[in-house]
C-alpha positions in Angstrom: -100.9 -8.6 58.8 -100.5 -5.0 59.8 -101.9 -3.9 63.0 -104.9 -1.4 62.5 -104.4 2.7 63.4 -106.1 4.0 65.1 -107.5 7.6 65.6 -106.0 9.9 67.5 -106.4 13.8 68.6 -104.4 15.8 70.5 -105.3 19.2 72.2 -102.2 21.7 72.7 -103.1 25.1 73.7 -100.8 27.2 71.6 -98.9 25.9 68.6 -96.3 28.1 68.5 -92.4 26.7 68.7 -91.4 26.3 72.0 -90.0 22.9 73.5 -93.7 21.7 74.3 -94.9 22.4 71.0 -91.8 20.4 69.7 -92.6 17.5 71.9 -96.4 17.1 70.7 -95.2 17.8 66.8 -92.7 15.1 67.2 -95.1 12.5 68.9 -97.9 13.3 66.1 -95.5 12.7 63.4 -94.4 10.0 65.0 -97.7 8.1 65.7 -98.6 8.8 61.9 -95.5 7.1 61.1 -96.9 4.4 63.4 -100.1 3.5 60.9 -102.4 6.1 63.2 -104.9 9.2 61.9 -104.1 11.8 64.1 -105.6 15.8 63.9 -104.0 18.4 65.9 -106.4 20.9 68.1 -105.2 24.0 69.6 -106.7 27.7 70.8 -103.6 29.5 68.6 -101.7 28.2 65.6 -100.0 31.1 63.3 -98.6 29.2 60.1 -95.8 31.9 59.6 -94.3 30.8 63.0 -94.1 27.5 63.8 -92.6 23.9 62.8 -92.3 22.4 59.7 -94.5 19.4 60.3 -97.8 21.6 61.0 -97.8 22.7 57.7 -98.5 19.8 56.1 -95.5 17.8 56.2 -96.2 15.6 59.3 -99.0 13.8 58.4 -101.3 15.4 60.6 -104.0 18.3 60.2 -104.5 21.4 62.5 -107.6 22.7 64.0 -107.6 26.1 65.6 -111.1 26.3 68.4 -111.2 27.8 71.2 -109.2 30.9 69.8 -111.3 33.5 70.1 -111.4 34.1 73.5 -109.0 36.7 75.0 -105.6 35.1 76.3 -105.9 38.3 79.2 -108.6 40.4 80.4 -107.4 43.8 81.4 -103.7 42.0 81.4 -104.0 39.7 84.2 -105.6 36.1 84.6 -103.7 34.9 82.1 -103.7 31.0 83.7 -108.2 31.8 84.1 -108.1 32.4 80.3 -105.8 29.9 78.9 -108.2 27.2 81.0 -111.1 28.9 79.5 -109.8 28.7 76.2 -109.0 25.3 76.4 -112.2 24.2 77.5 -113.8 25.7 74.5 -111.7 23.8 72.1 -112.1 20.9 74.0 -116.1 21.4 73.8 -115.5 22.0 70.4 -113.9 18.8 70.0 -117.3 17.0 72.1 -119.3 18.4 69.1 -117.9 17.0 66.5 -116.9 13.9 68.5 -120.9 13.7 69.0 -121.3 14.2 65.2 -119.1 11.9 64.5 -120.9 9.1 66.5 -124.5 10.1 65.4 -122.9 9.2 61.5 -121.7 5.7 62.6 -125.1 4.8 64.6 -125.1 1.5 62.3 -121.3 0.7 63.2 -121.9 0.4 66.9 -121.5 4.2 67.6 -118.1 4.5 67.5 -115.9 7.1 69.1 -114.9 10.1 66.7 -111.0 8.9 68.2 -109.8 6.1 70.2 -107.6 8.1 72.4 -107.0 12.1 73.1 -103.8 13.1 74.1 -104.0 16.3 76.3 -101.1 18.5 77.8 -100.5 21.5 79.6 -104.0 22.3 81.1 -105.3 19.5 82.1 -109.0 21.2 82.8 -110.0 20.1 79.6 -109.6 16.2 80.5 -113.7 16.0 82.2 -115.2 17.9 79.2 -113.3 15.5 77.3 -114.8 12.1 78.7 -118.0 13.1 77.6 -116.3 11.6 74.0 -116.0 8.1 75.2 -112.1 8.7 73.8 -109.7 7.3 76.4 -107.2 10.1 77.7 -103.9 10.7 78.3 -102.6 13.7 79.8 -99.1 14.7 79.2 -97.9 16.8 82.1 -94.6 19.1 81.3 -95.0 20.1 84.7 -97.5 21.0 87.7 -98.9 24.4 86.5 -99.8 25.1 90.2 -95.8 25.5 90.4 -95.3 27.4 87.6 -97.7 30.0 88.6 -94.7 33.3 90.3 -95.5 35.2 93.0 -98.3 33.2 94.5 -97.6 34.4 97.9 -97.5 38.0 97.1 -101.1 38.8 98.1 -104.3 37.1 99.4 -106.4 38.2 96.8 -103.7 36.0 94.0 -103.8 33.1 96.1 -107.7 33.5 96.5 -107.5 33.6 92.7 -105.5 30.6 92.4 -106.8 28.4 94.4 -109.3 27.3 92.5 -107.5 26.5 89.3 -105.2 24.2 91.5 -107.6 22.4 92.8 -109.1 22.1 89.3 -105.8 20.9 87.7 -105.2 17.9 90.7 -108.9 16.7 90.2 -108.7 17.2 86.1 -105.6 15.1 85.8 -106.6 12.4 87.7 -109.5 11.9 85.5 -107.5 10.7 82.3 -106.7 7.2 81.9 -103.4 7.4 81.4 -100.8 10.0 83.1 -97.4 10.7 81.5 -94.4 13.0 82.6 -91.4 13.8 81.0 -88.8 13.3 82.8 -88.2 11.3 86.4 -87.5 14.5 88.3 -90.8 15.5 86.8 -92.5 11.8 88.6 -90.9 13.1 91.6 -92.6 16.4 91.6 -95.9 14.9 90.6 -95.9 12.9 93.5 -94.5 15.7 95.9 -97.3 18.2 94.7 -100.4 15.9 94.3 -100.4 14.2 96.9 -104.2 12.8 97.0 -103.5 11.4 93.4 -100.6 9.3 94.7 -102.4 8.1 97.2 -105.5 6.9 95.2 -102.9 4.9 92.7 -102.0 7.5 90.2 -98.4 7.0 88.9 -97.5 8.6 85.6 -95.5 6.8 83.4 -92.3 8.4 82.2 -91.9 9.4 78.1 -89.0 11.4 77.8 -89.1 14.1 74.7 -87.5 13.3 71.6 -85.1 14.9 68.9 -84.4 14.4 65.1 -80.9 12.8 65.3 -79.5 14.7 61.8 -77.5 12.7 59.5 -73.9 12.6 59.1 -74.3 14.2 56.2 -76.7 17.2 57.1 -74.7 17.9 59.7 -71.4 18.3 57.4 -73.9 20.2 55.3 -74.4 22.4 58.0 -70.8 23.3 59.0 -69.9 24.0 55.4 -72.7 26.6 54.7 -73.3 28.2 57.7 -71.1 30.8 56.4 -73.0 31.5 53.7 -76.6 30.8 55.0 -76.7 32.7 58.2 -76.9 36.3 57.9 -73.8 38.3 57.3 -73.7 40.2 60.2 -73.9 37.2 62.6 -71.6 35.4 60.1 -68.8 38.4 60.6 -69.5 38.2 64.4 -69.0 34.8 64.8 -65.7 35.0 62.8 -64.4 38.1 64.5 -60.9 39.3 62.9 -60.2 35.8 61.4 -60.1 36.0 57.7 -60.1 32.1 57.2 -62.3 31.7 53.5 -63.4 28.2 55.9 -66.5 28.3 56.5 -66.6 24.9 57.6 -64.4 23.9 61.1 -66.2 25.4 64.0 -63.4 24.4 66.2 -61.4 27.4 64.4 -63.9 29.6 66.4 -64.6 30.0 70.3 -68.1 30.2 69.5 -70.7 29.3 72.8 -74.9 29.5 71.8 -77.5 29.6 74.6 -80.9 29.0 73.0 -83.9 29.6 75.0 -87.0 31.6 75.4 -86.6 35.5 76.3 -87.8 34.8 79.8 -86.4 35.0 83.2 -86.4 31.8 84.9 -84.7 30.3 81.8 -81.6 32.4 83.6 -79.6 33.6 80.6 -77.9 36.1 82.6 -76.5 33.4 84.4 -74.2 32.7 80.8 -73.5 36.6 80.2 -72.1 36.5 83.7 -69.7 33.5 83.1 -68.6 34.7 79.7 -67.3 38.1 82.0 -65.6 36.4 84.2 -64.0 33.8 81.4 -63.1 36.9 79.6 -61.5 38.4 82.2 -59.4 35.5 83.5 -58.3 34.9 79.7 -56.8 38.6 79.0 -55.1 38.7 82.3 -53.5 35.4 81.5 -52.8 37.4 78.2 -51.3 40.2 79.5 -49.0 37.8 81.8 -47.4 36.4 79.0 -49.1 33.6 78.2 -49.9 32.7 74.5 -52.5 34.4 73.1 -55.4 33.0 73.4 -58.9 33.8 71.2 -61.3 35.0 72.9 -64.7 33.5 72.8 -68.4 34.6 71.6 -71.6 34.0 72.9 -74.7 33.8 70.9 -77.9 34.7 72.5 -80.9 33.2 70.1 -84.1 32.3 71.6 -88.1 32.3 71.4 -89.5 36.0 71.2 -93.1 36.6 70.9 -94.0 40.3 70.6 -97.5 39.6 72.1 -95.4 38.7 75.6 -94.5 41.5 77.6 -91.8 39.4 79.4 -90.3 38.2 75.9 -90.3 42.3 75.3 -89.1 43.5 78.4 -86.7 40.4 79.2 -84.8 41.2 75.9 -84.0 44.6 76.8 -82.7 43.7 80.4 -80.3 41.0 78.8 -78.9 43.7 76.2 -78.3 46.3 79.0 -76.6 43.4 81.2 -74.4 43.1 77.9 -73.9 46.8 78.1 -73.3 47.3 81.7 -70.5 44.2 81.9 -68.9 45.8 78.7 -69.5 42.7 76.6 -71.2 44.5 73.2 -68.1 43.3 71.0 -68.7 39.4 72.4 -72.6 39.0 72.7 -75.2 38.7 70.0 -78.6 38.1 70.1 -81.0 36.4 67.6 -84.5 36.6 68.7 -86.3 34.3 67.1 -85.0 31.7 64.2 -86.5 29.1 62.1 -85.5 24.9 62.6 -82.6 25.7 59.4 -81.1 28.4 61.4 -81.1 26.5 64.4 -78.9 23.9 62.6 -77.0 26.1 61.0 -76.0 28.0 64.6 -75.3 24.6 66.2 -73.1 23.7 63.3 -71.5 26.9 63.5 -70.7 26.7 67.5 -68.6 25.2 69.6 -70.8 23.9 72.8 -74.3 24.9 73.6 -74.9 26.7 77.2 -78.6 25.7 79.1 -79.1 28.2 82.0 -82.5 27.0 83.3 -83.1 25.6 86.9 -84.6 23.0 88.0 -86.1 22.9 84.0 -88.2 19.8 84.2 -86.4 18.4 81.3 -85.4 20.5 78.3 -85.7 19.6 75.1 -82.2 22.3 73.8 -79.6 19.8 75.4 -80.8 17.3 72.8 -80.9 19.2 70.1 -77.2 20.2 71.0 -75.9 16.5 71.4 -78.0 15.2 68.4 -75.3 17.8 66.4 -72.8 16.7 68.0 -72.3 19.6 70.3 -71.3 19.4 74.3 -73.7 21.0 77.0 -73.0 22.9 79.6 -76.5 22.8 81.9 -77.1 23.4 85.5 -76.8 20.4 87.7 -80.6 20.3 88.8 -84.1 18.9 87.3 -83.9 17.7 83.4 -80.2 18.1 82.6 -79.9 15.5 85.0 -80.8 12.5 83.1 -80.1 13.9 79.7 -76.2 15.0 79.5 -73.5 12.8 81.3 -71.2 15.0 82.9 -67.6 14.5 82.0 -68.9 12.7 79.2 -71.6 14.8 77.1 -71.1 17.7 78.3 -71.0 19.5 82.2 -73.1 19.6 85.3 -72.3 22.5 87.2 -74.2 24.8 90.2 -75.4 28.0 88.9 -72.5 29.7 89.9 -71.0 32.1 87.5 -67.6 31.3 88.5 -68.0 27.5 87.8 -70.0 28.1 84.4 -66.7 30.0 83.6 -64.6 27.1 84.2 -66.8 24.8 82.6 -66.8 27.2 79.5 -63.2 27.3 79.4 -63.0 23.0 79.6 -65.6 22.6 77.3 -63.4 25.4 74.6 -60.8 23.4 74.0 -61.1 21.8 70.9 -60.1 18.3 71.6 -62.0 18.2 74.7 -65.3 19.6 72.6 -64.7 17.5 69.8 -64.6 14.1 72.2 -67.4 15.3 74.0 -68.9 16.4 70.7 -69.1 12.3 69.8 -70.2 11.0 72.9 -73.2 13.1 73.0 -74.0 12.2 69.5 -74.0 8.7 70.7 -75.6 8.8 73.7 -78.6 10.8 72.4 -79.2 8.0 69.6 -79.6 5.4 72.1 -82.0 6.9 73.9 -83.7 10.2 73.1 -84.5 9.6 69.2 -88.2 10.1 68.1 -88.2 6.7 66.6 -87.8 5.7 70.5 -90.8 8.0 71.4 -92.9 6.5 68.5 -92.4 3.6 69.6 -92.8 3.7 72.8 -96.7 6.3 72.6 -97.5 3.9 70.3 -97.5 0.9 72.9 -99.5 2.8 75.4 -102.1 4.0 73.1 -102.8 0.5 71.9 -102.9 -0.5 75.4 -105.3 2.1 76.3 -107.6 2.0 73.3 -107.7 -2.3 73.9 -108.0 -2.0 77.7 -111.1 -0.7 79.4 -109.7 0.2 82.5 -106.5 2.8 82.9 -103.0 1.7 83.0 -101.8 4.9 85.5 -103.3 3.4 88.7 -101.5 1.1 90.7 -103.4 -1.9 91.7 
């Protein structure tokens, strides 16, 4: 007979399409797949700008509480004000959890949901016990360490000292820790301390991707031509007047994707394209074959409400303009999931600039199309490309990205790499995996009165 569902919530402060909101859509959809009810909560959803599966499509419904309080007050305390607001959604979620129970008083009093899933800010785990749900906190990474410039003045780290102290105290309330990634274990244990000490080891549930077809992706490489807009289209074939739309591997075509913000370290790529471009024309000019020359497309998350998206644009484009690189960069601010396909079908590797990123959920989404990676050698990256094999590992060295670029250009070298990281994702990072997996621990929680995070 089939196991019961159960109901689940989760509580993600803003639903909006970055790689977090990617890895709680996918583990919804996937523990709906699984048999279980499950209702999204979150202080910010905006329906014209986000995936696919919040609209309907995933099985799952979305709840917007908490929203109207102000996500700055007089532009600062931003970290103050997304705790605030997730508090309210999570007292939100108390009421009708409390509802729920006072309709069921003949049924034992039943919980409104067997377990809550919470990520990101943590602060709303104690309001959330008052549910009788058991909770599992999903932490991306310590926010404590996220926070920049904490030793620029006494008054910030007067003002922050409180929230970190709330966030180590918060997360060891739920009954069940997870992490995304080992280097992210590793820093969890580094950074609370007292929680590794009183038993608290997360388990690890690495992010997942949608591992397309063999036919959408052949789908994709014959319409990107069409499909993306003209202007990119024409940049991406440069002076080749090929009518194929289809063969990526005619092109030199490299695509970072990430957020417009500056420890994601896409300057890092415009400097190694330079250099790349530089080595290649003087090879030209020595008599060498010809060689094309390649492109780099910059498409990433932009939010006009975020000054740094704003700002962070505009130093990347005068970078472009300083190095003399206007005729080989493009940026794309911004894209929906069908242009994302269609630029990975249309490239020819997929550059990821960030450092130390906890994990990274682009480098999948790369290797699931069947494109190599080139990534820095440090946090994430680190247990989700092969180097050599998937794609590079390199230091953050301009002149080493270059090489890399170069090895990772030609096209039997992209194209082998191309089907190894195809393969390897499959194995291991498909959301059929992470289904699979969440829905193991949420059984064990919801039939287990005690928490399976603490060691014995």
């Amino acid at each position: 007979m089939p196991r019961r569902g159960l109901r689940i919530a989760f509580l993600h402060p803003d639903l909006g399409l970055g790689g977090a909101e990617r890895l709680v859509v996918d583990a919804a959809t996937e523990l709906v797949k699984n048999g279980h009810h499950v209702d999204m909560y979150t202080t910010y959803y905006d329906p014209t700008r986000c995936f696919e599966e919040t609209r309907g499509s995933g099985g799952f419904s979305v709840t917007v509480a908490g929203g109207w309080f102000p996500r700055q007050i007089l532009g600062r305390l931003t970290a103050l004000c997304a705790y605030i607001r997730c508090i309210l959604a999570a007292l939100s979620m108390v009421w009708i959890s409390w509802t729920y129970r006072r309709s069921t008083i003949m049924a034992g009093w039943q919980p409104c949901y067997d377990v809550i899933i919470v990520d990101q800010v943590s602060a709303a785990v104690p309001f959330l016990r008052l549910t009788s749900s058991k909770l599992i906190f999903y932490c991306h990474f310590p926010d404590l360490l996220l926070s920049q410039g904490r030793s620029s003045s006494a008054l910030k780290r007067l003002y922050r000292a409180p929230l970190d102290i709330l966030e180590e105290v918060s997360t060891g309330m739920a009954d069940l820790v997870l992490v995304n990634s080992n280097y992210t274990r590793g820093v969890f244990k580094d950074t609370f301390k007292r929680l590794h000490v009183s038993g608290v080891n997360p388990e690890v549930a690495y992010p997942a991707v949608p591992i397309p077809s063999d036919r959408q992706l052949s789908e994709a490489e014959s319409k990107w031509g069409t499909e993306l807009d003209p202007a990119l289209v024409s940049f991406i074939r440069g002076s080749s007047n090929s009518p194929s739309t289809s063969s990526s591997s005619q092109q030199q075509v490299l695509l970072s994707i990430n957020r417009f913000e500056r420890k994601k370290g896409i300057g890092l790529a415009v400097q190694a394209l330079a250099i790349l471009l530089k080595k290649r024309k003087e090879a030209d000019a020595g008599g060498r074959r010809q060689q094309q020359q390649p492109k780099l497309v910059i498409a990433g998350g932009y939010d006009v409400r975020l000054a740094e998206n704003r700002v962070h644009l505009e130093e990347l484009k005068q970078q472009v303009q300083d190095l003399g690189l206007q005729d080989y960069v493009m940026f794309l601010p911004s894209f929906t999931d069908r242009q994302r396909a269609l630029l990975l079908a249309a490239c020819t590797a997929v550059l990821y600039t960030p450092q130390n990123e906890h994990f990274g959920i682009v480098p999948l989404e790369a290797m699931a199309a069947g494109r190599p990676v080139v990534a820095c050698s440090s946090g994430g990256p680190l247990e989700s490309v092969v180097n050599g094999s998937s794609g590079w590992l390199c230091e953050p060295v301009p002149e080493i990205w270059a090489e890399a670029m170069s090895k990772v250009l030609e096209p039997d070298a992209a194209k082998l790499m191309g089907l190894n990281a195809r393969k390897h994702v499959m194995s291991k990072f498909s959301r059929d995996f992470l289904g699979k997996q969440l829905d193991g621990y949420v059984r064990q929680l919801a039939n287990n009165s005690s928490g399976t995070h603490k060691t014995s």
